[in-house]
N, CA, C and O of each residue as an XYZ file, in Angstrom:
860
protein
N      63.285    -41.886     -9.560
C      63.576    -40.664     -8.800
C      64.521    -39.778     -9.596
O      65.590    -40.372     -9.737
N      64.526    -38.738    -10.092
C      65.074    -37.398    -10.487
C      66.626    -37.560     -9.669
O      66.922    -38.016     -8.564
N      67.520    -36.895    -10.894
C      68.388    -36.996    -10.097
C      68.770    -35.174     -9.549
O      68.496    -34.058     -9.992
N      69.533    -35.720     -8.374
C      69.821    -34.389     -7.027
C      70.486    -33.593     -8.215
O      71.106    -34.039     -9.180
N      70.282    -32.716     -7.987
C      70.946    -30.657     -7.885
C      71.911    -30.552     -7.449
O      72.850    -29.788     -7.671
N      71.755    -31.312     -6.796
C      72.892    -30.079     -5.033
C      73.354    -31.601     -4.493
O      72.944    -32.735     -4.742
N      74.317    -31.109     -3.706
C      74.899    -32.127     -2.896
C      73.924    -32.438     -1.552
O      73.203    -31.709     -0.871
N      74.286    -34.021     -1.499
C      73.046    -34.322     -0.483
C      73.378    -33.932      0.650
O      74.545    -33.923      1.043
N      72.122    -33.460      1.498
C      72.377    -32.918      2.952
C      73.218    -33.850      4.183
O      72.283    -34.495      4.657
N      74.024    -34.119      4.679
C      74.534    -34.658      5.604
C      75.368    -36.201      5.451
O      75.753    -37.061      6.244
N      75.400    -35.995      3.870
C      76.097    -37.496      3.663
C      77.706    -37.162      3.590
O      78.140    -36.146      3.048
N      78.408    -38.017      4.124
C      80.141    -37.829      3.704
C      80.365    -38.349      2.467
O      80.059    -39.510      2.196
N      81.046    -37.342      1.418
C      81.492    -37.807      0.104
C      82.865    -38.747      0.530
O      83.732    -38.784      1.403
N      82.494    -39.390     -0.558
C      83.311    -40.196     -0.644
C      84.794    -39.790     -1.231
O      84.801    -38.638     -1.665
N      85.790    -40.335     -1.319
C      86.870    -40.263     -2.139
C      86.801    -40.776     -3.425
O      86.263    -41.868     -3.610
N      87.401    -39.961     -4.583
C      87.514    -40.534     -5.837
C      88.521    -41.651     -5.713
O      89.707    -41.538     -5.403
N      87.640    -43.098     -6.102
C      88.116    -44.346     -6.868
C      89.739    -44.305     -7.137
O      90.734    -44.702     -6.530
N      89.407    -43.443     -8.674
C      90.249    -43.894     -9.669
C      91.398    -42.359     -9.853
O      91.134    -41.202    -10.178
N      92.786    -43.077     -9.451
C      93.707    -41.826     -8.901
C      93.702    -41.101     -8.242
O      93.249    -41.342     -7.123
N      94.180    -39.856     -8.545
C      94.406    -38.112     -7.877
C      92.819    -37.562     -8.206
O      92.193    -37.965     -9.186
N      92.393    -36.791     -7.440
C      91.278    -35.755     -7.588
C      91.166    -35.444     -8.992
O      90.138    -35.800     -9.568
N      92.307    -34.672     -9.802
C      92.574    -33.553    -10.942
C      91.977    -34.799    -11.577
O      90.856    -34.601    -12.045
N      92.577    -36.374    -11.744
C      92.429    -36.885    -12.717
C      90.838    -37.436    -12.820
O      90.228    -37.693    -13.858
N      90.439    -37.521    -11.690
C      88.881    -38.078    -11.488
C      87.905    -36.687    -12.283
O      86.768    -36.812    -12.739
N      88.547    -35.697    -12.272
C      87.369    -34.543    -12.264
C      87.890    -34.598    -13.919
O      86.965    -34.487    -14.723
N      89.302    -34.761    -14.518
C      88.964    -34.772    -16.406
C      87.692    -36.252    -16.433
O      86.523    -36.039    -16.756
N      88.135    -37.513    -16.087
C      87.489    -38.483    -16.007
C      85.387    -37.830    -16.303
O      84.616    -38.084    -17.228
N      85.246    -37.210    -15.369
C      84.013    -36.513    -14.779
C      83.557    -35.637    -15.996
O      82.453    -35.659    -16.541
N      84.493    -34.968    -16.264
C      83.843    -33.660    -17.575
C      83.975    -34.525    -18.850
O      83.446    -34.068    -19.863
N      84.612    -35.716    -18.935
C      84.431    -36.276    -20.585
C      84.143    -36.869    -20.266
O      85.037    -37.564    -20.747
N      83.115    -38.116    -19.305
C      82.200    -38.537    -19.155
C      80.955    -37.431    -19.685
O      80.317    -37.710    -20.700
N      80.724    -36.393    -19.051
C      79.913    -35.398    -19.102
C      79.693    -35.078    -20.587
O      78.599    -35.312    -21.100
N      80.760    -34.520    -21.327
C      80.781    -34.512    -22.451
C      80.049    -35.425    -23.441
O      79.156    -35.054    -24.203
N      80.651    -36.941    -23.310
C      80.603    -38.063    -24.039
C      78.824    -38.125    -24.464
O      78.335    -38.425    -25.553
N      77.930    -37.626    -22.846
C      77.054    -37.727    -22.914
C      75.913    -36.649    -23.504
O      74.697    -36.766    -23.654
N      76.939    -35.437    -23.800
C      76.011    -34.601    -24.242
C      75.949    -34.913    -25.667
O      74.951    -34.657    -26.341
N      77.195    -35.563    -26.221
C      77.300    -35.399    -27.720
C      76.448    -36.767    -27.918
O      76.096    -36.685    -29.095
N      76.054    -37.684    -27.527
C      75.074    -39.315    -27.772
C      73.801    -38.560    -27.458
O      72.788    -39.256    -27.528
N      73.635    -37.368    -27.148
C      72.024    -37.382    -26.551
C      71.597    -36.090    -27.157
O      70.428    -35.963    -27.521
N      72.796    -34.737    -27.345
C      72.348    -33.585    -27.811
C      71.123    -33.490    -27.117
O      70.063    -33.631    -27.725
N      71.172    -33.203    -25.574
C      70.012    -33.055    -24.589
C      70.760    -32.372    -23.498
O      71.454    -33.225    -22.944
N      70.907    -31.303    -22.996
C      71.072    -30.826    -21.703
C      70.575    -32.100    -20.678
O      71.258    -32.996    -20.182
N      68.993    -31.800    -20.550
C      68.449    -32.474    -20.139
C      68.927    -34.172    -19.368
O      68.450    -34.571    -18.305
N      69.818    -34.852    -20.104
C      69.992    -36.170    -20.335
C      71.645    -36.111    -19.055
O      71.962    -37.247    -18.705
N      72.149    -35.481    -18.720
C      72.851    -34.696    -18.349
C      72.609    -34.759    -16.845
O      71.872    -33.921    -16.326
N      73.437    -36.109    -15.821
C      72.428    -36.291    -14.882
C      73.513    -36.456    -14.040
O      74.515    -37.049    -14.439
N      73.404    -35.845    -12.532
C      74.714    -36.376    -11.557
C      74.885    -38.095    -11.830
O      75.907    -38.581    -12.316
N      73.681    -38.893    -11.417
C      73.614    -40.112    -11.491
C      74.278    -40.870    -12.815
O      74.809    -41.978    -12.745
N      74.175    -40.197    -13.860
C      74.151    -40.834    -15.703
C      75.735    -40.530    -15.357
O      76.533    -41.466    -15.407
N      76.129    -39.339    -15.042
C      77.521    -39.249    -15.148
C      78.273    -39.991    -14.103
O      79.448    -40.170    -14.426
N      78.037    -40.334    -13.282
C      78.445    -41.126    -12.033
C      78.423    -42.593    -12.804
O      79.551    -43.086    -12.821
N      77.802    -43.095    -13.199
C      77.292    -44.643    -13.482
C      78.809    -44.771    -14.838
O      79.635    -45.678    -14.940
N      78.667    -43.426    -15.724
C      79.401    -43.694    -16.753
C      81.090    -43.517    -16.294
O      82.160    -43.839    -16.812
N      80.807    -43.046    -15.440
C      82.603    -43.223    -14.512
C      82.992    -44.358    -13.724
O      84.066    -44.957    -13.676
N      82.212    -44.488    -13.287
C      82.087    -45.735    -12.392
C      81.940    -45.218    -10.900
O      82.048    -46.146    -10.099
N      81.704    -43.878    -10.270
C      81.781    -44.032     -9.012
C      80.539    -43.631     -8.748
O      79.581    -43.585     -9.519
N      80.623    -43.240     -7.215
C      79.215    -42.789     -6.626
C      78.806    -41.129     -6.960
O      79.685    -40.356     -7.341
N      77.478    -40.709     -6.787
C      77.308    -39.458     -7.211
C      77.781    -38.555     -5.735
O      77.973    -37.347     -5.868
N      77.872    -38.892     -5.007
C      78.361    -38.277     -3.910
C      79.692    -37.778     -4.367
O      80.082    -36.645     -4.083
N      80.549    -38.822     -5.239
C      82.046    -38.108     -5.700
C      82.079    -37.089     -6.822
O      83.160    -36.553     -7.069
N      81.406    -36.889     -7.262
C      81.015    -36.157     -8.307
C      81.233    -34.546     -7.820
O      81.750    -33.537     -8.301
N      80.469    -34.948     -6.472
C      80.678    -32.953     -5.619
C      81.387    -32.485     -5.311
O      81.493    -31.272     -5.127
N      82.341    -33.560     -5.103
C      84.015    -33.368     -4.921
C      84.536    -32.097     -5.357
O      85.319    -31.342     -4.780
N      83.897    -31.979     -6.615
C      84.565    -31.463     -7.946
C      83.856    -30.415     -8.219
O      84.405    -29.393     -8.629
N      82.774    -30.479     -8.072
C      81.604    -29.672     -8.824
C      80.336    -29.286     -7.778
O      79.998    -30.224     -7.057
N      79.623    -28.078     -7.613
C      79.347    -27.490     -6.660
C      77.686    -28.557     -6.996
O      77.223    -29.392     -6.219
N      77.148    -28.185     -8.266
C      75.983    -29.329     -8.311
C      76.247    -29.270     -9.923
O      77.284    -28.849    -10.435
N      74.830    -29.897    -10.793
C      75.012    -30.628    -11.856
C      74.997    -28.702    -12.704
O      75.583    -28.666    -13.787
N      74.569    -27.735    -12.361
C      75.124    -26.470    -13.530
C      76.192    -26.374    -13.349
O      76.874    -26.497    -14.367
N      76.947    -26.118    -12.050
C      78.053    -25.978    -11.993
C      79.105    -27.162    -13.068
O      80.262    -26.790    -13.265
N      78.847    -27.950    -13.439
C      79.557    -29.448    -13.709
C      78.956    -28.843    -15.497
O      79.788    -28.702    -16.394
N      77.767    -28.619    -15.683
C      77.457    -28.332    -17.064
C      78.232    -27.414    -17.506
O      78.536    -27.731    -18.656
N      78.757    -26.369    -17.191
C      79.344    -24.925    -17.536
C      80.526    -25.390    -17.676
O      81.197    -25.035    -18.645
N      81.050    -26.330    -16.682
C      82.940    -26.928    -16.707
C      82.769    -27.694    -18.231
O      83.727    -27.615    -19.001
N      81.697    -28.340    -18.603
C      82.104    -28.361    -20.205
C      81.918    -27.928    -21.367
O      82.445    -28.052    -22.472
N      80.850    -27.256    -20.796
C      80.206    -25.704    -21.802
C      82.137    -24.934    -22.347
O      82.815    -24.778    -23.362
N      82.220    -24.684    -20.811
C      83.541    -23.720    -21.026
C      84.976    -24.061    -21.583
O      85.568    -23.142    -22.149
N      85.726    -25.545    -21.459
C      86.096    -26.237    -22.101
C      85.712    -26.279    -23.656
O      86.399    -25.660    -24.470
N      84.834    -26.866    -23.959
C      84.577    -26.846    -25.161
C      84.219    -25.880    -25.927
O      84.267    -25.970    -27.154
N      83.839    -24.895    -25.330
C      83.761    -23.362    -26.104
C      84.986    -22.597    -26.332
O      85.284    -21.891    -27.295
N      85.365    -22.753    -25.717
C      86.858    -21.955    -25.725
C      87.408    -22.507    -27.408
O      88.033    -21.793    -28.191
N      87.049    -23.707    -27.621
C      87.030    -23.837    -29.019
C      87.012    -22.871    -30.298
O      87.896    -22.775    -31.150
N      85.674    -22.109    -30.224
C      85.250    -21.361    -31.086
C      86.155    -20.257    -31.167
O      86.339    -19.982    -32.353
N      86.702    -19.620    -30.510
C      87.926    -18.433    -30.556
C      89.152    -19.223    -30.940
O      90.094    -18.528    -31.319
N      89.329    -20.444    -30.925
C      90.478    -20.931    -31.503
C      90.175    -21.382    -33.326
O      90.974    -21.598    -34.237
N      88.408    -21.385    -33.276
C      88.392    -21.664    -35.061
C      87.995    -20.514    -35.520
O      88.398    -20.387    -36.676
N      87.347    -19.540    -35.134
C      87.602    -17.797    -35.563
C      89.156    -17.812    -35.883
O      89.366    -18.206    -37.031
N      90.238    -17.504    -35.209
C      90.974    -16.961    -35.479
C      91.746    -18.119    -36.546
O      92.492    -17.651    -37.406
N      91.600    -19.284    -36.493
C      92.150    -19.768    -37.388
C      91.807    -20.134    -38.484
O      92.472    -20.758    -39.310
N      90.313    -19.613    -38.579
C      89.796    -19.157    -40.225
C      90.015    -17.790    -40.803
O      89.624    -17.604    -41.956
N      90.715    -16.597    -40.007
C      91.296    -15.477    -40.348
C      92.831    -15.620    -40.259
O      93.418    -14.538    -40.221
N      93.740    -16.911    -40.210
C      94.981    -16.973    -40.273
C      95.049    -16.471    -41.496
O      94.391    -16.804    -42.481
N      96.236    -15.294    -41.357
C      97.061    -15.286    -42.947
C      96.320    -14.379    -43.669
O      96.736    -14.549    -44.814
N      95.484    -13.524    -43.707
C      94.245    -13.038    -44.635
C      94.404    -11.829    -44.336
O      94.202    -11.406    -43.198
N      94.696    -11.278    -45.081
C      95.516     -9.868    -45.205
C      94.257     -8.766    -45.352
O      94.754     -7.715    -44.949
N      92.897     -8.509    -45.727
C      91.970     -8.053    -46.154
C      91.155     -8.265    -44.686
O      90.880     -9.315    -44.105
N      90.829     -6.638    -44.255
C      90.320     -7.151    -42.913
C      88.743     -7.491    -43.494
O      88.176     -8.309    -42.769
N      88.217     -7.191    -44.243
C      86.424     -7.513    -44.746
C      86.733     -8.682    -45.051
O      85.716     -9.362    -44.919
N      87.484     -9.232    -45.352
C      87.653    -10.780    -45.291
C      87.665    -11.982    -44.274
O      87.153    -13.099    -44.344
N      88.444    -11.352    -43.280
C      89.023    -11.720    -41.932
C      87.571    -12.035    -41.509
O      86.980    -13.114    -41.466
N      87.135    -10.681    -41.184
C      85.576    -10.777    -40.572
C      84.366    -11.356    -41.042
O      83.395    -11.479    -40.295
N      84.357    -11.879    -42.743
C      84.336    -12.588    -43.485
C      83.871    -14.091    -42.785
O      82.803    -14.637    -42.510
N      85.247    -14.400    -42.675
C      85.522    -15.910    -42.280
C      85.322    -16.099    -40.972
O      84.897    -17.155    -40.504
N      85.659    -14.943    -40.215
C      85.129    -15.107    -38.658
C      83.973    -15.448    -38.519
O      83.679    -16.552    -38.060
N      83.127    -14.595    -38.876
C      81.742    -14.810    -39.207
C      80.969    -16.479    -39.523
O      80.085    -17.196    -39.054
N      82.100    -16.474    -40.756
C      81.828    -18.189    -41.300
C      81.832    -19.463    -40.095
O      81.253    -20.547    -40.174
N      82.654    -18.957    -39.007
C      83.400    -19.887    -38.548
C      82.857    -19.835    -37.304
O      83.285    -20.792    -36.660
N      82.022    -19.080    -36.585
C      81.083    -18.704    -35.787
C      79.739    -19.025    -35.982
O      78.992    -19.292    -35.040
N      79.414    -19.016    -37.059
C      78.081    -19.521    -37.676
C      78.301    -21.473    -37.349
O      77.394    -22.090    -36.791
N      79.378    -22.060    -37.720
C      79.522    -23.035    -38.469
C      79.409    -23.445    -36.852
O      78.404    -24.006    -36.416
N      80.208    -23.206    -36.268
C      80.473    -23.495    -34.736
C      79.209    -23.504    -33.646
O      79.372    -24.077    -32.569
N      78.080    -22.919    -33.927
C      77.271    -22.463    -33.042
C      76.088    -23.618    -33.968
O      75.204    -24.024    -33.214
N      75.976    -24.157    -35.418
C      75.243    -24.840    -35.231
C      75.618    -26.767    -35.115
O      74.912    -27.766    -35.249
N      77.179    -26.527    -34.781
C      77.715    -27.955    -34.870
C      77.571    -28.192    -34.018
O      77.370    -29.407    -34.011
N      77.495    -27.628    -32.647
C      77.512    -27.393    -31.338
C      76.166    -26.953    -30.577
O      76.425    -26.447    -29.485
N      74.439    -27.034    -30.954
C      73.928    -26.487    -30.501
C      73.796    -26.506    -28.852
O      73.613    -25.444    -28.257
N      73.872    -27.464    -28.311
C      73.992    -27.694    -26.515
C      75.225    -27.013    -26.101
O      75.148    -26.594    -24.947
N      76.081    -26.830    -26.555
C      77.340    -25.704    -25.763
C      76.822    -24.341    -25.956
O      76.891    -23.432    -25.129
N      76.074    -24.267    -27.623
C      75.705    -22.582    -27.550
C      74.851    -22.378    -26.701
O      75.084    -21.660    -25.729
N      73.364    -23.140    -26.956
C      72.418    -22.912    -25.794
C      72.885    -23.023    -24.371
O      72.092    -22.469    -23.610
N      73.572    -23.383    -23.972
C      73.949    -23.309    -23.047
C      74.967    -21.627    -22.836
O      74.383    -20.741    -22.212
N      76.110    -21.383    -23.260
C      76.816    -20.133    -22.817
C      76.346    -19.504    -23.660
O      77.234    -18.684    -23.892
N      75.319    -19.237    -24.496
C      74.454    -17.693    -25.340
C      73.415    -17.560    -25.299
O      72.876    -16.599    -25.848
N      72.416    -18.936    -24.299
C      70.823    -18.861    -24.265
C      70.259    -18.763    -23.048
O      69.205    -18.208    -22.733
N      71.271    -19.515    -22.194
C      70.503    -19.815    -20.644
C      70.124    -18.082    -20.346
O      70.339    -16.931    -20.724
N      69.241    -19.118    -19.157
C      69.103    -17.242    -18.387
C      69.846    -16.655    -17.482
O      70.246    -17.534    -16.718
N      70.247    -15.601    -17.165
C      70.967    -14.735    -16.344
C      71.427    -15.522    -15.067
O      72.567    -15.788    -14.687
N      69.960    -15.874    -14.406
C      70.117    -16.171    -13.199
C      70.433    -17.482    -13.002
O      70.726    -17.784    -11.846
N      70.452    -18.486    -13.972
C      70.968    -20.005    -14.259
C      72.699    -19.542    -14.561
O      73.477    -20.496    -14.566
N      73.224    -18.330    -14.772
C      74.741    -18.252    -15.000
C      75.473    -18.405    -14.008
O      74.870    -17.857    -13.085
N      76.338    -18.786    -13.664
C      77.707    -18.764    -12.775
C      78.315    -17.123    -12.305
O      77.812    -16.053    -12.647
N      79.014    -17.239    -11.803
C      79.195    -15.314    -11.348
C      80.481    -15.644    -12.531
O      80.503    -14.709    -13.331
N      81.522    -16.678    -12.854
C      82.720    -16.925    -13.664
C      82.380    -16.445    -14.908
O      83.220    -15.820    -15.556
N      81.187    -16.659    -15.374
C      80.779    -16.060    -17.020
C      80.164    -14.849    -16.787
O      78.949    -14.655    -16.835
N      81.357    -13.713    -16.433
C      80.839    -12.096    -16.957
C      80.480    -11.975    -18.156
O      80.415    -12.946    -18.911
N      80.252    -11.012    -18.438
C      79.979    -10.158    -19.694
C      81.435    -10.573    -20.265
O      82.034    -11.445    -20.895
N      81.521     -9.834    -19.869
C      83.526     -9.649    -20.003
C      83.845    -11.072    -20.617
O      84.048    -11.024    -21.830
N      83.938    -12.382    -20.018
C      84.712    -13.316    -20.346
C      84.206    -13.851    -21.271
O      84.812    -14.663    -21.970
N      82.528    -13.369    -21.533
C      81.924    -14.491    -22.361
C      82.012    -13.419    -23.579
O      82.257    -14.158    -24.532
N      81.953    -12.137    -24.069
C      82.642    -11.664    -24.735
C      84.130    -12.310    -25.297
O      84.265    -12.802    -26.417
N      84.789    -12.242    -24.671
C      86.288    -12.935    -24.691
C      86.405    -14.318    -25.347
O      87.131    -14.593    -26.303
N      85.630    -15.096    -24.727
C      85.244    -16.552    -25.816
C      84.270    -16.492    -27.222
O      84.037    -17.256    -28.158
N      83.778    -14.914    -26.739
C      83.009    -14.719    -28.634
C      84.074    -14.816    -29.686
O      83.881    -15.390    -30.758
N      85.323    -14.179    -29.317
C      86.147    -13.504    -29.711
C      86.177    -12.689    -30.680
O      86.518    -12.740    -31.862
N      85.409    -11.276    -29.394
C      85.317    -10.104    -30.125
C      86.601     -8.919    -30.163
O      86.621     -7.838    -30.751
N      87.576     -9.524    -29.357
C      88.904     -8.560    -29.360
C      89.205     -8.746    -31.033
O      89.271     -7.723    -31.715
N      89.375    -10.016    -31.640
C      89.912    -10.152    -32.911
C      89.048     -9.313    -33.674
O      89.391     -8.229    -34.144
N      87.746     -9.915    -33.808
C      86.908     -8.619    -34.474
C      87.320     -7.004    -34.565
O      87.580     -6.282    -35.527
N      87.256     -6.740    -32.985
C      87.417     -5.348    -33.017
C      88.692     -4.787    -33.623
O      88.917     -3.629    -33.973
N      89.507     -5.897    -33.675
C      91.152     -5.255    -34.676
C      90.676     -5.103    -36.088
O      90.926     -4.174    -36.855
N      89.960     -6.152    -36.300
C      89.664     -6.294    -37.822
C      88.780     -4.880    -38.056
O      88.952     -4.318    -39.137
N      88.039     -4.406    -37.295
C      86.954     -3.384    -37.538
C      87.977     -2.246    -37.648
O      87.879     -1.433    -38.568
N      88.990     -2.164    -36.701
C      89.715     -1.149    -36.700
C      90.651     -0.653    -38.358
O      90.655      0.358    -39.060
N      91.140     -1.599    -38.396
C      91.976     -2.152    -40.152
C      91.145     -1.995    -40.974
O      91.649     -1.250    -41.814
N      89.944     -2.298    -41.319
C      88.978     -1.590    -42.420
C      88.433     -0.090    -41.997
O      88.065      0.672    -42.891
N      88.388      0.340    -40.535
C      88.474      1.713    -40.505
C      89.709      2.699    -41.067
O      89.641      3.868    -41.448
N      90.643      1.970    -40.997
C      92.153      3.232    -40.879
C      92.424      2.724    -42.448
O      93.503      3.108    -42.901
N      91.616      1.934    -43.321
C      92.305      1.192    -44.459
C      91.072      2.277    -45.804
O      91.223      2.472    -47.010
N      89.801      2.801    -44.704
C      89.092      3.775    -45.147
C      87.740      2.807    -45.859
O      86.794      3.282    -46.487
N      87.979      1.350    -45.550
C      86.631      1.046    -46.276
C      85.605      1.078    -45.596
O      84.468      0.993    -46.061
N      85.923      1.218    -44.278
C      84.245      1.753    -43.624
C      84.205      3.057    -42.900
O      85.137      3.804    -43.200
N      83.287      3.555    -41.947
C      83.275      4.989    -42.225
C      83.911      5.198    -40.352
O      84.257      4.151    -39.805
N      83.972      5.974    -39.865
C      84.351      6.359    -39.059
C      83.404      6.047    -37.741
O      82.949      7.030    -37.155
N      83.074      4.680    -37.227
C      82.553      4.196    -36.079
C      82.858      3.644    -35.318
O      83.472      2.698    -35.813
N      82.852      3.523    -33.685
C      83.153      2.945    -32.490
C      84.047      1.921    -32.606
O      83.981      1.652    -31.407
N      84.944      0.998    -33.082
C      85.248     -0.295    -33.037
C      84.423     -1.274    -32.510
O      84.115     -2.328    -33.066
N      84.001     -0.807    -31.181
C      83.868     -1.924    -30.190
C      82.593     -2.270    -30.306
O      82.149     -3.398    -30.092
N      81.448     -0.494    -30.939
C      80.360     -0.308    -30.798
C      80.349     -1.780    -32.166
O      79.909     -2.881    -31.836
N      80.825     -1.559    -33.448
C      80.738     -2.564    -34.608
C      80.609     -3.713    -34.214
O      79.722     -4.478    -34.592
N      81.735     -4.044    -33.171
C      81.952     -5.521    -33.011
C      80.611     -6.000    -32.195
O      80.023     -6.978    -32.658
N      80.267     -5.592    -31.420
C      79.184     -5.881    -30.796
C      78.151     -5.948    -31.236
O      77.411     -6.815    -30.771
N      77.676     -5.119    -32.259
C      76.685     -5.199    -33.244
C      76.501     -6.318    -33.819
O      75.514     -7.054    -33.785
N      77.835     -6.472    -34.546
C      78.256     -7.923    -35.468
C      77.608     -8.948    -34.541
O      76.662     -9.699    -34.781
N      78.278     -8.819    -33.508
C      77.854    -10.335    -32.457
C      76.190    -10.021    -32.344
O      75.817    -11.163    -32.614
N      75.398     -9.545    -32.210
C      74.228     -9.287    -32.004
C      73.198    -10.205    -33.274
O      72.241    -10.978    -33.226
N      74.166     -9.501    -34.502
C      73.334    -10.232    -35.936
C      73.824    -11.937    -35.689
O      73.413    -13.029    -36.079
N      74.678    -11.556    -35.018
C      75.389    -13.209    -35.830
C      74.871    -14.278    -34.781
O      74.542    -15.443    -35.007
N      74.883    -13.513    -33.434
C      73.818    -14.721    -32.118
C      72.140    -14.725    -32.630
O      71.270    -15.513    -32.261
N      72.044    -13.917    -33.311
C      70.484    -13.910    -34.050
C      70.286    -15.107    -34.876
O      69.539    -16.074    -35.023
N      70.969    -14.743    -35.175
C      71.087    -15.919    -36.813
C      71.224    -17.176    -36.184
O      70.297    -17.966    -36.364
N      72.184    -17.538    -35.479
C      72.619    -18.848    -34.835
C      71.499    -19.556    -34.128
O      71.164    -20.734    -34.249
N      70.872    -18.421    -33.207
C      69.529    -18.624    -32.267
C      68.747    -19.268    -32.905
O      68.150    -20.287    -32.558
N      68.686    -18.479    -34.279
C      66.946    -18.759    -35.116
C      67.157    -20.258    -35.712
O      66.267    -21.091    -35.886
N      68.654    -20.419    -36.006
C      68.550    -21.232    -37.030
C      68.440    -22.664    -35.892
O      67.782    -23.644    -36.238
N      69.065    -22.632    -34.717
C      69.236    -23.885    -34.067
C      67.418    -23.653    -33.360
O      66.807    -24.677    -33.053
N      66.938    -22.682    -33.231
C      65.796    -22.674    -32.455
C      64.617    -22.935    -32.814
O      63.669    -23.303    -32.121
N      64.720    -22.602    -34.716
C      63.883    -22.399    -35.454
C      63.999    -23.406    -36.565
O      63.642    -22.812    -37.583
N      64.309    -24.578    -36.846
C      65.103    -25.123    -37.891
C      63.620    -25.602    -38.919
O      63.625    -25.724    -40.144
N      62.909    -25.726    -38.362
C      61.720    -25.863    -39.490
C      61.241    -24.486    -40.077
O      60.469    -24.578    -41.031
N      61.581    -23.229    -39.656
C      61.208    -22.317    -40.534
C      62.089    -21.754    -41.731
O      63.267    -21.431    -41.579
N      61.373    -21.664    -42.991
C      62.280    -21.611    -44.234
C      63.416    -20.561    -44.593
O      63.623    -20.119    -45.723
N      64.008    -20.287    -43.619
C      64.997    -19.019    -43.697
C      66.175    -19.294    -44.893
O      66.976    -18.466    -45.328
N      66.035    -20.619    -45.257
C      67.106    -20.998    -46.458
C      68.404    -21.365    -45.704
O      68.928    -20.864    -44.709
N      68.746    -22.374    -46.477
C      70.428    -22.842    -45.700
C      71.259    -21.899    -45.411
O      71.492    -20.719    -45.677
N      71.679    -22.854    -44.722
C      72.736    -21.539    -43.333
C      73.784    -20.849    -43.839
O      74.154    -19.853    -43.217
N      74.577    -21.295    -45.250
C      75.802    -20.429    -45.799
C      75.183    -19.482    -46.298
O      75.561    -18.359    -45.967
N      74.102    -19.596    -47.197
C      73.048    -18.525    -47.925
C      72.986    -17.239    -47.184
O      73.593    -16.210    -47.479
N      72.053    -17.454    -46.031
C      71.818    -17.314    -44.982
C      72.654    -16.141    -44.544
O      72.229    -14.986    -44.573
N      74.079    -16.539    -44.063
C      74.506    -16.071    -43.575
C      75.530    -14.974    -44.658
O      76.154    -13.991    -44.257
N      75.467    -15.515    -46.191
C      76.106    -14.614    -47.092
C      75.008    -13.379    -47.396
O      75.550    -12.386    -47.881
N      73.905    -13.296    -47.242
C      72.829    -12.251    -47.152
C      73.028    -11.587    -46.151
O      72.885    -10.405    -46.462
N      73.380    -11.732    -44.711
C      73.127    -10.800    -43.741
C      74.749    -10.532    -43.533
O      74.787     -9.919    -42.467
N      75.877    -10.654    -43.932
C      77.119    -10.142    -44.282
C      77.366     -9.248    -45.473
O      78.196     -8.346    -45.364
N      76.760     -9.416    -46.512
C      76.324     -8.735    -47.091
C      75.619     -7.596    -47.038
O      76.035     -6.710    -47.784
N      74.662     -7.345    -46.373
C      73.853     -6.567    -45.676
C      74.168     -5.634    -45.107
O      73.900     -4.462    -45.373
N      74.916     -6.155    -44.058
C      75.960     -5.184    -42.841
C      76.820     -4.642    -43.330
O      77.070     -3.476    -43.026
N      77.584     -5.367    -44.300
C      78.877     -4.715    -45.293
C      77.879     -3.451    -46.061
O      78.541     -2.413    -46.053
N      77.340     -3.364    -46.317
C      76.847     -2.200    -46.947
C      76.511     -1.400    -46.051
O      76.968     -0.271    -46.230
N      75.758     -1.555    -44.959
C      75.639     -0.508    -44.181
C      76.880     -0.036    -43.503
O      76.625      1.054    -42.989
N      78.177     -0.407    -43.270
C      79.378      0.045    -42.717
C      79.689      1.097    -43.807
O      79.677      2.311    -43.600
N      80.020      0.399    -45.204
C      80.287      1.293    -46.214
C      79.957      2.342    -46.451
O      80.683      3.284    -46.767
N      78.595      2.327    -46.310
C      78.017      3.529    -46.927
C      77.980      4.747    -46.240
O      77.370      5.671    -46.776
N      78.789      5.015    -44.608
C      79.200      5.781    -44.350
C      80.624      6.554    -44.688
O      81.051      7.670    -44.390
N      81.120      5.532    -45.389
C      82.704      6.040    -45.847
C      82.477      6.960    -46.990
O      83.360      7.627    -47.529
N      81.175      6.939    -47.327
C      81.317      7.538    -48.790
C      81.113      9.055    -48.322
O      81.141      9.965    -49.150
């Protein structure tokens, strides 16, 4: 039997086992976790699988979590929040904003294919599989396109690129760079050439087209 969605109709949940609530529900998301990284399967990803690997009933599980997307996104979002912490700390210290954005880039690429089940999950699902918690807005915010857009700004006022939107750039950027990530985790048998290559061609690319309005 498939395991439930949703919380079952008319049963009383139980109480979490093991401690306080807070501590049953970390218990719950690195269970959750544990299992995405042994299976690299959404799919595999089961009220029941995660219940069994905690030790309690799946009834306690709802406690916490509205059904099994709701419970997927609590570690989607956790663990994504990651990637804005290795962006910016592959632009620590780097005085050259085409650099900065550079390594952001690097570090966004690197992140999205180490990780393909967190990306597919907060950059692939569909609209109506999202949570109302992941706006535009926030999931922007975990791209981390504010840093970008400083960096875009600093090669604008520094004169190496030409006089465009900030925000309009940064968004662009994110557009090529969820492309790339998409194809490569979506597409991995087609010969697009390894992923640093890859991704030093279409930085390359863009860097020229920014430029060549400054002139």
């Amino acid at each position: 039997m498939p395991a439930p969605t949703d919380a079952p109709s008319g049963q009383r949940r139980s109480r979490a086992r093991r401690g306080d609530g807070e501590r049953l529900r970390e218990e719950i998301l690195a269970a959750a976790e544990s299992i995405l990284i042994e299976t690299n399967d959404q799919s595999a990803l089961s009220i029941r699988a995660i219940a069994a690997r905690v030790g309690v009933t799946p009834p306690s599980i709802y406690l916490h979590f509205a059904d099994r997307l709701d419970l997927l996104y609590a570690v989607g979002e956790r663990h994504f929040l990651q990637l804005e912490t290795a962006m910016n700390a592959a632009a620590e210290g780097v005085a050259d904003p085409r650099e900065r954005l550079h390594r952001r880039g690097e570090a966004y690429l690197h992140y999205g294919l180490t990780h393909p089940e967190y990306y597919r999950l907060l950059m692939m699902s569909r609209p109506d599989d999202t949570p109302e918690r992941f706006a535009d807005e926030r999931l922007a915010d975990t791209a981390g396109l504010l840093p970008v857009i400083e960096d875009i700004k600093a090669a604008r006022d520094a004169g190496e690129i030409g006089e465009r939107d900030p925000l309009e750039v940064a968004e662009l950027l994110w557009m090529c760079m969820h492309g790339t990530v998409s194809l490569l985790i979506s597409k991995p048998e087609f010969p697009f050439g390894d992923a640093p290559t890859v991704f030093e061609r279409l930085f390359d690319l863009v860097w020229a087209g920014l430029t060549a309005t400054a002139r």
